[in-house]
C-alpha positions in Angstrom: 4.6 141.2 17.4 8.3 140.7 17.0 7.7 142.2 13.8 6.3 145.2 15.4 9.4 145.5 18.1 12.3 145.5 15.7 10.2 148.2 13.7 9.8 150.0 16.4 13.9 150.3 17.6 14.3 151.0 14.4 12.2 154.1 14.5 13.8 154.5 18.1 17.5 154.5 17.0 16.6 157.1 14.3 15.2 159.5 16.0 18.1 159.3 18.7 20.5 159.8 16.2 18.5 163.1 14.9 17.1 164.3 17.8 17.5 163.4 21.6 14.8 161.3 23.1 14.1 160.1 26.5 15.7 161.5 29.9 19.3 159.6 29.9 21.2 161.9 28.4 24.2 162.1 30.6 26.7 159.9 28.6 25.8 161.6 25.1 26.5 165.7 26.4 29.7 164.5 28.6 30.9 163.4 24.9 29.9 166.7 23.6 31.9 168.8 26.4 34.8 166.3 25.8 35.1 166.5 22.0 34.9 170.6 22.4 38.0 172.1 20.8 39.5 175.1 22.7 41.6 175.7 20.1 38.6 177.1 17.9 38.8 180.4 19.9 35.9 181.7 22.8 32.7 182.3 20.6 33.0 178.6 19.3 33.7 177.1 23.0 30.8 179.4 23.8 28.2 178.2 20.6 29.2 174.7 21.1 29.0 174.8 25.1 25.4 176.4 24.8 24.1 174.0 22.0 24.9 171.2 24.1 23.2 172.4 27.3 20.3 173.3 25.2 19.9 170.3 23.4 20.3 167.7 26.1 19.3 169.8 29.4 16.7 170.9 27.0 16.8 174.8 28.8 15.3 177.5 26.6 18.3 179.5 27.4 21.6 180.0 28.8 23.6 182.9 30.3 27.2 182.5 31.2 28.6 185.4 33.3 32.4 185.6 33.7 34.6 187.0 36.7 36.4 189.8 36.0 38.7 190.0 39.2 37.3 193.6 40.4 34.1 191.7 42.4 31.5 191.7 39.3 30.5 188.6 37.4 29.8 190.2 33.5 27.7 188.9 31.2 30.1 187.1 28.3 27.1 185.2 26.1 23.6 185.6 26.8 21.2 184.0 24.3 18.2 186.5 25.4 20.9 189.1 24.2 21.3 190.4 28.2 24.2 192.2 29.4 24.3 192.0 33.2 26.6 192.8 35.9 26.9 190.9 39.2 28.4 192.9 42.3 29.4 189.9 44.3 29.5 191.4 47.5 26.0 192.5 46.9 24.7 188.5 47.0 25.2 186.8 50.5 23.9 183.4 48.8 27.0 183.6 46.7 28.7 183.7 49.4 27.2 181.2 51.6 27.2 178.6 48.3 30.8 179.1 48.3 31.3 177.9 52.0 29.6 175.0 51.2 31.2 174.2 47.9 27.4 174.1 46.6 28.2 174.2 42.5 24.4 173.3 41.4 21.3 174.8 42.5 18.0 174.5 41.0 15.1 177.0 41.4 13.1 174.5 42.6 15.6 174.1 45.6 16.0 177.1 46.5 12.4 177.9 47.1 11.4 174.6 48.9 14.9 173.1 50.5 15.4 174.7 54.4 19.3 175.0 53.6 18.4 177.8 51.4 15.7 179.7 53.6 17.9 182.2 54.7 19.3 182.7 51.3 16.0 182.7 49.4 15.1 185.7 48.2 18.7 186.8 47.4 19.0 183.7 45.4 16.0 184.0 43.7 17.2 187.6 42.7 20.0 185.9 40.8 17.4 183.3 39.2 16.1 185.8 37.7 18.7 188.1 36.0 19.2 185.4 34.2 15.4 184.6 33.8 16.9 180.7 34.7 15.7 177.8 36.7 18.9 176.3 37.1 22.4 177.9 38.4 25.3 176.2 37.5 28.6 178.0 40.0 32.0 177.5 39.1 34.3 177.9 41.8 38.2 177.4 42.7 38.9 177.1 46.0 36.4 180.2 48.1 36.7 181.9 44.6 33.8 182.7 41.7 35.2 181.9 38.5 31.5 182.3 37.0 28.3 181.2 36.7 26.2 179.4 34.1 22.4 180.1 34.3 20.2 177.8 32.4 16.6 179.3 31.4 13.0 177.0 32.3 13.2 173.7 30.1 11.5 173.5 26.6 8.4 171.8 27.3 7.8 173.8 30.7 8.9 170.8 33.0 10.9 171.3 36.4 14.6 170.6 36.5 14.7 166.9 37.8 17.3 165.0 40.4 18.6 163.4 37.5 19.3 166.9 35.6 21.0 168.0 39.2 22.9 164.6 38.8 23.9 165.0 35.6 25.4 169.0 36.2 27.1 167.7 39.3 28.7 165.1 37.5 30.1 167.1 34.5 30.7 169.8 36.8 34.4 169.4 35.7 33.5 170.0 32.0 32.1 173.0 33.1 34.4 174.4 35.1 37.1 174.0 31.7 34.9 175.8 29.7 34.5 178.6 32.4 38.3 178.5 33.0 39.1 179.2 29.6 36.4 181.9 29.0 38.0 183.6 32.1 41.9 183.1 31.3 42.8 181.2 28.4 40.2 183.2 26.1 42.6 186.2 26.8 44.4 186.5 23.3 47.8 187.9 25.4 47.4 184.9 27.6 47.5 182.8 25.1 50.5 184.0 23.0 52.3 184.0 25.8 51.7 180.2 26.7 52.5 179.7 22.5 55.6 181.4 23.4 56.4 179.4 26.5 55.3 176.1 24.6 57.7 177.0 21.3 61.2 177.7 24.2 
């Protein structure tokens, strides 16, 4: 029998190490986000962001729409090769999310939860550009920066608490990686901070 255990976390540790098993995988993306170089230019922060979310959130797919500062959230990577534009006066829920500094919301949520009843079917619209189950929203302040929609998980399970816990927690990481699609990404932008750091 004891035999039989060590064999078996054996067998356990290497399948962890080449693929991710089990439903705690909170500590092993927040490395991920953290070791991401933004130094490596948008499409990599964008690859690597992506592979992460889809590895560990295990989401089918991912679309991560940007603010462009004239009221429309644009489509900057979309891995079911979508190119969408958001008015965001046209969605009251974006709105309403942002006067409650609500930065998650899962499908699930916003069909069932009460807080969301008024909101419903204009969130659900937004769901569904996206074809996603899960809304990530990056905010500063009362401001969309962007939003990060995650597609229907692999195996065809629901998003869980502990997936809302996780994207709450590492809702910082996101809002980085959002932050420099939006500003940093900008190839003027950055010369000019080069500039700034060289003086």
């Amino acid at each position: 029998s004891i035999a039989l255990l060590f064999r078996r976390e054996s067998i356990v540790r290497r399948l962890r190490k080449s693929g991710r098993i089990g439903s705690d995988y909170e500590a092993e993306l927040e490395a991920g986000l953290d070791a991401i170089d933004y130094t490596s230019g948008g499409d990599v922060v964008i690859q690597k962001t992506v592979s992460l979310l889809e590895k560990f959130v295990e989401c089918s797919s991912c679309e991560i729409l940007v603010s462009d500062d004239k009221g429309k959230l644009v489509t900057v990577f979309s891995s079911l090769g979508a190119k969408n534009e958001l008015v965001v006066n046209d969605y009251k829920s974006i709105d309403f999310l942002l006067g409650r500094s609500e930065s998650i919301v899962l499908k699930t949520q916003a069909i069932t939860n009460h807080v969301f009843a008024d909101f419903k079917a204009d969130l659900l619209k937004i769901f569904d550009i996206g074809h996603s189950d899960a809304m990530v929203l990056i905010r500063e302040g009362h401001r969309i920066v962007g939003i990060i929609l995650l597609g229907p998980k692999k195996r065809g399970a629901d998003y869980t608490e502990y997936d809302f816990s996780v994207l709450t927690n590492l809702y910082s990481n996101l809002f980085l990686v959002m932050y420099y699609l939006k500003n940093i990404a900008n190839e003027s932008v950055v010369l000019t901070v080069d500039r700034e750091i060289e003086f």
